[in-house]
C-alpha positions in Angstrom: 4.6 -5.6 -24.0 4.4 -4.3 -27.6 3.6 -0.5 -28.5 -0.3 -1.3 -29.6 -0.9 -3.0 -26.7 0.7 -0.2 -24.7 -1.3 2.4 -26.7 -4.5 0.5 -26.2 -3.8 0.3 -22.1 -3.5 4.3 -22.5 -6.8 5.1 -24.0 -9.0 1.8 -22.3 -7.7 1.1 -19.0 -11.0 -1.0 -18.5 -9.9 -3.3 -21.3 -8.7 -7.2 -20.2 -5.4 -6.2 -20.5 -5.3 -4.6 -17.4 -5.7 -8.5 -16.0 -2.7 -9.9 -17.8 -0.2 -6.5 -16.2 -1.5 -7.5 -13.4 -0.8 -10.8 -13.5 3.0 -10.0 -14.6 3.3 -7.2 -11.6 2.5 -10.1 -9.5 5.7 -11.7 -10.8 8.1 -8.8 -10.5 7.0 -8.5 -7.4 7.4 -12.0 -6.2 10.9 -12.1 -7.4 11.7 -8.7 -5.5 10.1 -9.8 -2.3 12.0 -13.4 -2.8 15.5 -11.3 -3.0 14.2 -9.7 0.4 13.5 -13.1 1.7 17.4 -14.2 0.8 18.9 -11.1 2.3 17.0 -11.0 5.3 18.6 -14.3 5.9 22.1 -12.8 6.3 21.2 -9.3 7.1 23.2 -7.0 9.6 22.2 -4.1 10.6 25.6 -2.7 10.5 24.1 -1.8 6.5 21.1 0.0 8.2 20.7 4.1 6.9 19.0 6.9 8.5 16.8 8.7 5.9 15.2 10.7 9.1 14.5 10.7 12.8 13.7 6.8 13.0 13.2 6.5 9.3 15.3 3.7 8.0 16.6 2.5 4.6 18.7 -0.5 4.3 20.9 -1.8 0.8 17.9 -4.3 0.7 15.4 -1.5 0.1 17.8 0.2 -2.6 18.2 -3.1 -4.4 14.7 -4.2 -4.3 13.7 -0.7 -6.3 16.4 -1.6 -8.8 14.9 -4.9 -9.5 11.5 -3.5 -9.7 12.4 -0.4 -12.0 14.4 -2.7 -14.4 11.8 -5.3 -15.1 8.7 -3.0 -15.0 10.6 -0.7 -17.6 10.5 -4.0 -19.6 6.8 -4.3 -19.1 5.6 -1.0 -19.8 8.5 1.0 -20.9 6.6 4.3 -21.7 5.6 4.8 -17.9 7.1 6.7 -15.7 8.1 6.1 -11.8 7.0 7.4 -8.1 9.4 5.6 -5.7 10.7 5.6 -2.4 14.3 5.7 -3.0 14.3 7.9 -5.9 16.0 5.5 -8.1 13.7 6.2 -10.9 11.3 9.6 -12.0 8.9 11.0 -14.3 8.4 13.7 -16.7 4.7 14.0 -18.4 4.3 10.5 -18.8 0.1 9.2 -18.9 0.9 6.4 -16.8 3.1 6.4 -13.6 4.5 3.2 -11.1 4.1 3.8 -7.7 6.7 1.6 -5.9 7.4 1.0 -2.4 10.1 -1.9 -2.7 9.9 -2.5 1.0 7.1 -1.5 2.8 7.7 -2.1 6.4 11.5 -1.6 6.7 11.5 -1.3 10.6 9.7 -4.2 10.7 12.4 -5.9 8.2 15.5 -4.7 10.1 13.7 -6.1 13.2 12.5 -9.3 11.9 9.6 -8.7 12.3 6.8 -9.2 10.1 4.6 -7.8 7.9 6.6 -6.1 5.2 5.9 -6.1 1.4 6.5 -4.9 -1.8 4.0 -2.8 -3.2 3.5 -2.0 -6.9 0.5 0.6 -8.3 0.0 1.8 -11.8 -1.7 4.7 -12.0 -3.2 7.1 -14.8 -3.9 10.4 -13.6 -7.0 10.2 -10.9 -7.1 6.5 -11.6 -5.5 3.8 -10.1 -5.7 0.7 -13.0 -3.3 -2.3 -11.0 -2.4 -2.3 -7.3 -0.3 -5.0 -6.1 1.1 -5.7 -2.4 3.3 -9.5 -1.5 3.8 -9.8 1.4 7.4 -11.6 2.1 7.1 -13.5 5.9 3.7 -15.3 4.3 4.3 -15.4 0.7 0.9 -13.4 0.1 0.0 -11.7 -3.0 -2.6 -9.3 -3.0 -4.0 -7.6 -5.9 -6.7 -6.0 -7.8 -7.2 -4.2 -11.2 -9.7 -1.5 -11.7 -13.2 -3.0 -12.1 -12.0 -6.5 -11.5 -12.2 -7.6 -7.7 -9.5 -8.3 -5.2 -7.6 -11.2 -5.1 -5.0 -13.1 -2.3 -3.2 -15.6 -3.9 -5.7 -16.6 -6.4 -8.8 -16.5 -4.4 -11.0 -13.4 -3.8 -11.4 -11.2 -1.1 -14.3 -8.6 0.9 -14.2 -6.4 3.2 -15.5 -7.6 6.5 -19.4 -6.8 7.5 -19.3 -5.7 11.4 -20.0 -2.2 12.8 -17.3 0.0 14.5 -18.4 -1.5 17.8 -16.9 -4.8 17.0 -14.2 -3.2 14.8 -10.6 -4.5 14.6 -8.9 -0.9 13.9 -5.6 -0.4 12.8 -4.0 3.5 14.3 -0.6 3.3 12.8 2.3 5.7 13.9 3.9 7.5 11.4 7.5 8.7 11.9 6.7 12.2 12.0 5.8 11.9 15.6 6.0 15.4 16.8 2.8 16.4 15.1 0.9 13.5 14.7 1.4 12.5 18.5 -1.7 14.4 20.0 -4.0 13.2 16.9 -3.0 9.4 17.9 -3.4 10.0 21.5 -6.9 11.3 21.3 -7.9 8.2 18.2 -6.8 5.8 20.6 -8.8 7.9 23.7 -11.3 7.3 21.6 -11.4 4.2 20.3 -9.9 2.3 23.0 -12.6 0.6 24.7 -15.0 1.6 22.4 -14.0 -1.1 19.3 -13.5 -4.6 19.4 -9.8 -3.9 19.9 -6.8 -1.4 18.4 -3.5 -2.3 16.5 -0.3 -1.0 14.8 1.4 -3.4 12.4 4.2 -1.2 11.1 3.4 -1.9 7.2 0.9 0.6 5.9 0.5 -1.2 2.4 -0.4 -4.5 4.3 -2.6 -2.3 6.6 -4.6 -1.8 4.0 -4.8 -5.5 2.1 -5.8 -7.1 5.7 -8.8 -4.6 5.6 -9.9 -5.8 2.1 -9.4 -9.2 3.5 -11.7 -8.4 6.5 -8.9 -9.0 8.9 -8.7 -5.4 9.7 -12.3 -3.5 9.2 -10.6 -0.2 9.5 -6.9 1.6 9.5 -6.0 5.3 9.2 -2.8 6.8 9.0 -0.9 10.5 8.3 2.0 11.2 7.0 2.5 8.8 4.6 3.8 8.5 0.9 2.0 7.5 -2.4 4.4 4.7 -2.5 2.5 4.1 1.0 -0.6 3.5 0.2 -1.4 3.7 -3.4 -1.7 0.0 -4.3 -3.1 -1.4 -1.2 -6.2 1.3 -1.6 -7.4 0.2 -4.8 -7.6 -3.6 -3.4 -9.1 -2.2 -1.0 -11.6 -0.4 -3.1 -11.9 -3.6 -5.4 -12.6 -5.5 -2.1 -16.0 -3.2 -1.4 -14.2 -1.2 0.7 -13.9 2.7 0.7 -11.4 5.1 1.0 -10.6 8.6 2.0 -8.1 11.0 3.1 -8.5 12.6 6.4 -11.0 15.1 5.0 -13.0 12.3 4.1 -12.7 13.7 0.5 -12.6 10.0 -2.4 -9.8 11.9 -4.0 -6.8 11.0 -1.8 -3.8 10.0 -4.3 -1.9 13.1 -4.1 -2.3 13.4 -0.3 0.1 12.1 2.8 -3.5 10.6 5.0 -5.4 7.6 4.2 -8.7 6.3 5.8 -9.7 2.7 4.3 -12.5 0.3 5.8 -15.6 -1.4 5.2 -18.6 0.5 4.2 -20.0 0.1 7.6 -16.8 0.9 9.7 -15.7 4.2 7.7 -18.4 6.6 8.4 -17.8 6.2 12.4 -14.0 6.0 11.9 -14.3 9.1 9.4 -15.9 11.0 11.5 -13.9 10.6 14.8 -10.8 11.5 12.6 -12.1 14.3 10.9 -13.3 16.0 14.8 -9.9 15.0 16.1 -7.7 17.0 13.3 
């Protein structure tokens, strides 16, 4: 991208450029999740890190992140980076990446699927690009601020049923000890009471099966930026809302997310917020 175009995107993140970065993200992040696709193909856990108490990091994450940083240095080279494996960083840049190369890694090591690469551009309280592909099912979701969601080309919306038929998503984060009795007492409460409960073990494609309406709502603590930062503005751009734990909008410097439909997220709100 040349400097006037990257000055423009600084002052007018509404503007149609927005459209075509996001377009291009969607490329870097094909390409990363296609060198996850390769590996995963050979990969031996014998190359498996422990970052903490059942919190995993593999060569595959680490070179996924280099991938990423490289080219999207290409694309916006006056941005700085928020990512997972601290393979890149910021200063007082306007505009900041948010990368999670591999969202999901248990599920990767496992074989098990969902996991994704997510890529977010953000610009202090605003989140202008938010990009998740999904590897197993060569998905690409993404949105742009003001400009709808999108899977693979086609648009997506939230789903329309109340929290009675809800399909909810109560993921378990890896800090266990303190987020154990909150889960216990979500699913207490839920159980039974929704159309049904899951846990997927990707928190990024959590949140792009809620703007889909496969999921109509998923909460989760403990997380990072890198977590959840460019699945909640798809979901946004899909209708959808979302909140932290508080139910406060501002959530993007927080470590909770609550995301669903505009029918499902006052009930699921306000069982979470009586529960913490």
């Amino acid at each position: 991208m040349n400097r006037n175009m990257e000055e423009k995107l600084v002052k007018m993140p509404h503007m149609k450029d927005l459209e075509k970065i996001t377009m291009e993200v969607c490329e870097v992040a094909r390409q990363a999740g296609a060198y996850i696709r390769k590996e995963r193909e050979k990969f031996s856990t014998d190359r498996v890190e422990r970052k903490h108490a059942h919190d995993y990091v593999s060569y595959v994450d680490k070179g996924s992140e280099t991938m990423i940083v490289e080219e999207l240095r290409k694309l916006l080279p006056e941005a700085g980076f928020i990512t997972e494996e601290g393979l890149a960083s910021h200063r007082d840049e306007q505009m900041l990446w948010v990368v999670d190369p591999l969202d999901g890694t248990t599920n990767f090591i496992h074989g098990y699927a969902p996991y994704a690469v997510s890529i977010a551009l953000t610009r202090g309280k605003e989140i202008l690009v938010g990009v998740v592909y999904e590897v197993c099912a060569d998905e690409c979701f993404y949105a742009w601020k003001n400009g709808g969601a999108y899977r693979n080309g086609e648009a997506i919306h939230v789903g329309n049923v109340d929290i009675n038929d809800a399909l909810l998503c109560l993921q378990l984060p890896y800090n266990s000890n303190a987020y154990k009795p909150v889960v216990k007492e979500l699913i207490e409460r839920f159980y039974g009471n929704v159309g049904s409960i899951r846990m997927i073990g990707s928190a990024a494609m959590a949140l792009c099966y809620v703007a889909a309406g496969r999921l109509d709502g998923y909460a989760e603590r403990y997380i990072g930026q890198w977590d959840y930062m460019a699945g909640s503005l798809i979901v946004m751009e899909a209708g959808g809302r979302v909140t932290n734990y508080a139910g406060e909008d501002y959530f993007m410097e927080g470590d909770s997310v609550i995301a669903a439909s505009q029918r499902v997220h006052p009930s699921l709100a306000e069982v979470i917020m009586e529960t913490n």
